[in-house]
N, C-alpha and C positions, 0 to 999 in steps of 0.2 A: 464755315467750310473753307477751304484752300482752296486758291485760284489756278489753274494750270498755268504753268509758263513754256509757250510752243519751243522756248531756246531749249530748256534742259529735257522734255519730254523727248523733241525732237533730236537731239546729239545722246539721249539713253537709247532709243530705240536704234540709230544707226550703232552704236556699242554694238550692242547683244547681235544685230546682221553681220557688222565684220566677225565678233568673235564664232559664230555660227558658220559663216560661209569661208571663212579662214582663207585659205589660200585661191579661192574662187573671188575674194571681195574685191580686186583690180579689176577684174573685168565687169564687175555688176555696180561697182561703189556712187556711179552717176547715177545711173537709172534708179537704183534704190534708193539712194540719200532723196533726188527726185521725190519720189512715191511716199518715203516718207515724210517728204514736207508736206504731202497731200495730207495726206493718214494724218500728222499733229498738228496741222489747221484745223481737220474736219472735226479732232474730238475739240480743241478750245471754241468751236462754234458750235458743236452738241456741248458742252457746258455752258456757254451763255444762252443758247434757247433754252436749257432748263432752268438757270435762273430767269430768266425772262416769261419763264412759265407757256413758251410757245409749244414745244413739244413733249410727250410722255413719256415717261421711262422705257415701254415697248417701242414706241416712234425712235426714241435715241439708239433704241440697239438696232433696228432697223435700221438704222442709219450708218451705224458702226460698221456695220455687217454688208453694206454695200459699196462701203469703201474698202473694208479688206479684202473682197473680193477684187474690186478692180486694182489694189496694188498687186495681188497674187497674181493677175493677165499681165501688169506692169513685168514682174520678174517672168513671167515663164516667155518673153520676149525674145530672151538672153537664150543662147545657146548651152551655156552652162549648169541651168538651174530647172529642174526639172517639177512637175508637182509637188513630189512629197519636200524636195528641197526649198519651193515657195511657201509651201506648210512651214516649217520647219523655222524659218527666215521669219516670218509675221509673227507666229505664236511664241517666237522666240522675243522680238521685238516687243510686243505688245505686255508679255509676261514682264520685260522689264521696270513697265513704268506701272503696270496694276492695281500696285497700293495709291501712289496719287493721281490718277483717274480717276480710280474708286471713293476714295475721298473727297476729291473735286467737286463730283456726280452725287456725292450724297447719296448710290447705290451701286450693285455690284455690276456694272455692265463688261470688265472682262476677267 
């Protein structure tokens, strides 16, 4: 399996936030780039407990899933960015790096 590397995981998913929030990314590019160093920590530590065999493929989306939530409270912080645009922002993000996650993880968790 492929090991996630938090550098490129992390600098594809702020990509896809600027090119998604376009001319809104000056105002949001701290607190987002932030949130996503959260977000491509928590999935390199949800692929090391699954090689470590500490948690289940349900446990790890569990786990995914309550970290995208607290980035989406991160962004709807901003005065600029509203739910469906924190939608928008994550799924965008997230959709970037899919295939090596998925590959990482040895299952589909996004």
């Amino acid at each position: 399996m492929a090991k996630l590397n938090f550098i490129t995981i992390f600098e594809e998913m702020v990509a896809a936030a600027r090119t998604t929030l376009a001319g809104n990314w000056p105002a949001v590019a701290d607190i987002a780039s932030s949130s996503f160093k959260t977000l491509a920590q928590a999935l390199v530590d949800i692929e090391q407990m699954k090689n470590d065999g500490t948690i289940s493929d349900e446990q790890a989306k569990l786990l995914l899933n309550m970290h995208k939530n607290t980035s989406k409270i991160v962004l709807l912080t901003v005065d600029v960015i509203d739910i469906i645009k924190a939608e928008a922002v994550i799924n965008a993000a997230l959709s970037a790096i899919r295939i090596p996650v998925n590959a990482a993880l040895g299952f589909q968790i996004l």
